[in-house]
N, C-alpha and C positions, 0 to 999 in steps of 0.2 A: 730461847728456841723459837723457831717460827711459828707460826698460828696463820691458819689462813683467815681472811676476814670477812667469809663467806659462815651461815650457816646456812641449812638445807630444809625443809619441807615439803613434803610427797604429798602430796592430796588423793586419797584415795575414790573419793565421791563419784558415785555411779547413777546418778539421778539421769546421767543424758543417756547413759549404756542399755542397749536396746536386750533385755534378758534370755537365754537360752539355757538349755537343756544343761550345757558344760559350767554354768556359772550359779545353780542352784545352791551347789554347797559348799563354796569357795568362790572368792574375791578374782572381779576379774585380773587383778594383779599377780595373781599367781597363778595363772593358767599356762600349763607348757606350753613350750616354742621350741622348734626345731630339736625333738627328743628329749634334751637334759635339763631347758635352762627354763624362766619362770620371765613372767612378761615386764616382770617389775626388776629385773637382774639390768637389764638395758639402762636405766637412769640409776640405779643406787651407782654401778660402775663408769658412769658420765662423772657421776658427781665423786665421788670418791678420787675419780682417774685427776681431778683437779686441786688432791688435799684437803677437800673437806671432811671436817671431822667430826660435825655437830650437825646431824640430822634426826628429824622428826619425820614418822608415817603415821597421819591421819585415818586412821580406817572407820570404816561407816558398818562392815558386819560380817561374821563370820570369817573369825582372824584366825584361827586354832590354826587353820592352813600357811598361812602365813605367819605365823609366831613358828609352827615348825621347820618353813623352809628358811626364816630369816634365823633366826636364832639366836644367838649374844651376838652378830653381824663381824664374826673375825672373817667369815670369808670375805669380805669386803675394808678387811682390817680399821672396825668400828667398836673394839671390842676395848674399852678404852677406859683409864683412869678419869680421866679428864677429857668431857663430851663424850661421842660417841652418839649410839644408835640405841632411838629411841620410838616404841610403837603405842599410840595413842590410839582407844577405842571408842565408837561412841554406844554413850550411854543407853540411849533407845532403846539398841537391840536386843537387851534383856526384856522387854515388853513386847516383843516382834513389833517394835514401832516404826517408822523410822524418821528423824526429824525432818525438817526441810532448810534443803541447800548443806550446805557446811560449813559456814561462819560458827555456828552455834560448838559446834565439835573443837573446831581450834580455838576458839573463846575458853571453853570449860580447861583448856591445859596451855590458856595465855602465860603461865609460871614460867614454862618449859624457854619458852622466846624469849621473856622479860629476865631470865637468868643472865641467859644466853650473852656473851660479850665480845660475840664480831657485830663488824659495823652495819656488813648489807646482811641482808637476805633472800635467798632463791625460792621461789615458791614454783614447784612445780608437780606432774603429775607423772604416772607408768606409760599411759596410752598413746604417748607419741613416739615411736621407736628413731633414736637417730644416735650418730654420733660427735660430739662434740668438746671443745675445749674451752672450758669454763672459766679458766683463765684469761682467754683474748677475749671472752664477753664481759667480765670484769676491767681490763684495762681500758674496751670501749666505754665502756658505760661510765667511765672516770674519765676518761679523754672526753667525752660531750658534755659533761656538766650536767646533764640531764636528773629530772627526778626518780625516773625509773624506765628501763630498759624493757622492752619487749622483743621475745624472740619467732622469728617468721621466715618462710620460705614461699620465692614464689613456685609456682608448681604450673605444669605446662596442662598436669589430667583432671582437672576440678571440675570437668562435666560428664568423668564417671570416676571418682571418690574421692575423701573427705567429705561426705554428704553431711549438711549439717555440723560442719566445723565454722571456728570463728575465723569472718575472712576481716583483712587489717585494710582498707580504702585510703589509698596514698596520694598526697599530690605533694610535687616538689619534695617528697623526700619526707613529711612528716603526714602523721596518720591525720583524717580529716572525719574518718565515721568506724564504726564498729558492725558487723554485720555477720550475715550466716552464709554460710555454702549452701545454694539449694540446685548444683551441677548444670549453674544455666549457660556456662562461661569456660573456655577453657584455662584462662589464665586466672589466677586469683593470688592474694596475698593470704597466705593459711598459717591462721597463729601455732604455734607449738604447745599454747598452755604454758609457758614458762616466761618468768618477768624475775627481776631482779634490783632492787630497794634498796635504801637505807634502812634497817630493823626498826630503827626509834619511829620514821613514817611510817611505817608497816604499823606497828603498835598506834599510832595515833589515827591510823584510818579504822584499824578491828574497834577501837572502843566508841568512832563516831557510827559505825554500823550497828553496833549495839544500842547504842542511848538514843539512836532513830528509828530502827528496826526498818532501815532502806534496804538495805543487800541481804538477802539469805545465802547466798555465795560468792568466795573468793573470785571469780573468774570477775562477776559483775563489777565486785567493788574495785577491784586495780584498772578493769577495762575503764571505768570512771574518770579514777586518777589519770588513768593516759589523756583522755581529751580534755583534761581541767589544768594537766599539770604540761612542764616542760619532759617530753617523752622523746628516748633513742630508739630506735627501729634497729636489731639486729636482725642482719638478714645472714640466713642461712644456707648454704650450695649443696651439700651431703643428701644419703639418701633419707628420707622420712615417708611414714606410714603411721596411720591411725588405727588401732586396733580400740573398736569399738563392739563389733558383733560380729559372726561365726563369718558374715562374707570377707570382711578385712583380716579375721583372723586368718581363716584358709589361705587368704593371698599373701599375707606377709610369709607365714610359711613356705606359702610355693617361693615366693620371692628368693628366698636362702636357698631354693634349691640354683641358682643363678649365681655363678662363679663371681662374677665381678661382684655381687652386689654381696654374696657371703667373704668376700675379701674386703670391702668395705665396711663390716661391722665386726669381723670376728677378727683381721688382719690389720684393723687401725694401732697403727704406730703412738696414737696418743690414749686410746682408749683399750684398755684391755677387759672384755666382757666376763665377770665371772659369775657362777654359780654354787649352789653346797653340792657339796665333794661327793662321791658315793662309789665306795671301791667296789668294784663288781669286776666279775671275768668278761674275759674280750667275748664280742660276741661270735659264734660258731656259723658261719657260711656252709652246707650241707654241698657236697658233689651236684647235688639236684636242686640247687638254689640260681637266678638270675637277678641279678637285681641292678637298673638300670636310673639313673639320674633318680639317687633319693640320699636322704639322710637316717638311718639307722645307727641306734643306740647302742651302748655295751652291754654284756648279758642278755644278746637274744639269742635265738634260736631259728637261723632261714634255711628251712627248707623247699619253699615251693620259690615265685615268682616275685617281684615288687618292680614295681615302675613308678616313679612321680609319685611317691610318697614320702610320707614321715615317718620313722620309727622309735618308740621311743626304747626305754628301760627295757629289760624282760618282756619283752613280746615273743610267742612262739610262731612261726606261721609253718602250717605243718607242707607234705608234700604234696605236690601239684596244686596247691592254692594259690590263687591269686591276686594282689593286691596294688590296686591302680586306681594316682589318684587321691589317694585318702590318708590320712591321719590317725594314727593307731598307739595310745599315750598306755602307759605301763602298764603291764602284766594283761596285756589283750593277749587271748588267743585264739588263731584262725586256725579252724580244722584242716585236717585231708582234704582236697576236693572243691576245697570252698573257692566262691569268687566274688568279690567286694571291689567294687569302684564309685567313687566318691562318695565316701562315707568317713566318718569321724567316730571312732572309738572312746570313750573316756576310759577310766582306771578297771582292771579286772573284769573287763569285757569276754566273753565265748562265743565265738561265733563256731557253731559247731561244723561238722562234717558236710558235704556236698551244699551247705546251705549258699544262697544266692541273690546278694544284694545291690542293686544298683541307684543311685541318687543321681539327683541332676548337677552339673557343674555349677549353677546360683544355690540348689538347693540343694546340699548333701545329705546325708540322713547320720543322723547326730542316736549313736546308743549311747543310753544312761548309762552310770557307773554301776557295776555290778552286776548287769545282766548279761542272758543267755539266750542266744538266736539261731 
């Protein structure tokens, strides 16, 4: 039987992730997108879409959320005799500590790799939304001989976003420097976080990071590799986005509200996005409901207005409320009356009756989970 000769690693590491309101008590990797699905659904379904069947997620803290949305990984058909879907935690977090970098964390469950009996391996991450075929970046990376592949897109908007992303410095076709987005430039080469190895070099660079203590993280130590070693440059054409903090979040969202660009990740032929299942009733549109260029979930309830939003699960929004603009993630409720634009809801939110909230379009106004306004 076949075996594909890839195995997979997620890095969950959030040391560069700029902290908000919505990532307090869950991993930004599982933060909704576009009502049903989780941030981290975008790469397990890249990776899977290409047969792999041997993945690791590296988490750094507060996994409960993500042990419950991933689960034994059959929705991603990971649920497996042999390999399969596996989630690694780091130890820290039981000290409210947290280590530095995240070499230390894929070290502690080196076993997991050194089992492992495909040839390469992917190391990649949730925060760069794209779609792709994992496959044609495997045959490249074998058709160049190279020692390891990195994945890059150039991008025409790098002097306003990717702030702070790794940009790749090319001349003649191979990288010559490593560096950051600081949006001086409209063109850039912007790494995707994703490289792809031989597993035995992969395993001989984590134990020289270790017995040196040079790299505290993955990113450093393969960026390394790249200028030391013979490296392929896959470049990338598809859409991509960084979700790093509430302003990329908000925009990737708006982004799916954009035809082309939600046919481009939900309608690719090679990649089919999935998430966990959740039978619920369709949701009820009210005689006294408008709702205009948004995405809305199953099991709500629209009675008043929405424009240019999200909807997720269970949300009610009652009559004559209205909802522009913003982001409203499960079992929020907008009263009678109420009116809300640019603002972001988390989970079991109330916004009650005639109340009246307005945010700025950089600055939304983000309510905690659980609360009542």
């Amino acid at each position: 039987m076949f075996r594909n000769p890839i195995m997979a690693i997620i890095n969950l590491n959030e040391d560069h992730i700029r902290k908000n309101d919505l990532i307090l008590n869950r991993p930004l990797a599982t933060l909704p997108i576009a009502g049903r699905y989780r941030l981290i659904d975008f790469i397990l379904s890249n990776i899977t879409a290409a047969g792999i069947t041997n993945v690791g997620i590296f988490a750094q803290r507060k996994i409960r959320s993500l042990n419950d949305h991933i689960g034994d990984g059959s929705t991603w058909d990971l649920d497996r005799l042999v390999d399969g879907l596996y989630i690694f935690s780091n130890r820290y977090e039981l000290n409210e500590k947290q280590a530095v970098g995240d070499i230390q964390n894929v070290f502690e469950n080196i076993d997991f790799i050194e089992r492992s009996n495909q040839e390469y391996i992917l190391v990649t991450n949730p925060y760069f939304i794209f779609t792709i075929n994992f496959d044609e970046v495997l045959d490249a990376h074998i058709s160049s001989q190279a020692d390891i592949t990195a994945l890059y897109k150039t991008v025409e908007n790098a002097d306003v976003d990717f702030y702070k992303s790794t940009v790749y410095n090319v001349n003649n076709g191979k990288i010559s420097s490593i560096g950051k987005n600081m949006c001086s430039s409209k063109e850039r080469n912007i790494s995707m976080g994703c490289y792809l190895l031989n597993r035995e070099k992969f395993l001989e660079l984590m134990y020289s990071a270790i017995e040196t203590g040079q790299y505290n993280y993955l990113d450093n130590m393969l960026q390394s590799y790249m200028l030391e070693s013979e490296c392929n440059l896959y470049r990338y054409n598809g859409f991509l986005k960084a979700v790093t903090d509430i302003k990329s979040y908000r925009e990737f969202n708006n982004a799916l509200l954009d035809e082309n660009i939600g046919d481009e990740i939900f309608q690719n032929p090679n990649v089919q996005i999935y998430t966990k299942t959740k039978d619920e009733a369709p949701t009820f549109f009210d005689s006294t409901s408008d709702v205009k260029n948004s995405i809305v979930a199953s099991g709500c309830i629209i009675q008043g207005k929405v424009k240019n939003s999200i909807i997720a699960r269970k949300v009610i929004i009652g009559k004559d409320a209205v909802v522009e603009n913003s982001i409203l993630l499960q079992n929020t409720v907008i009263g009678e009356g109420a009116y809300i634009n640019n603002v972001i809801t988390d989970k079991n939110v109330t916004i009650q009756e005639k109340k009246k909230l307005i945010g700025d379009i950089n600055m939304p106004i983000i309510i905690k989970k659980g609360e009542t306004i």
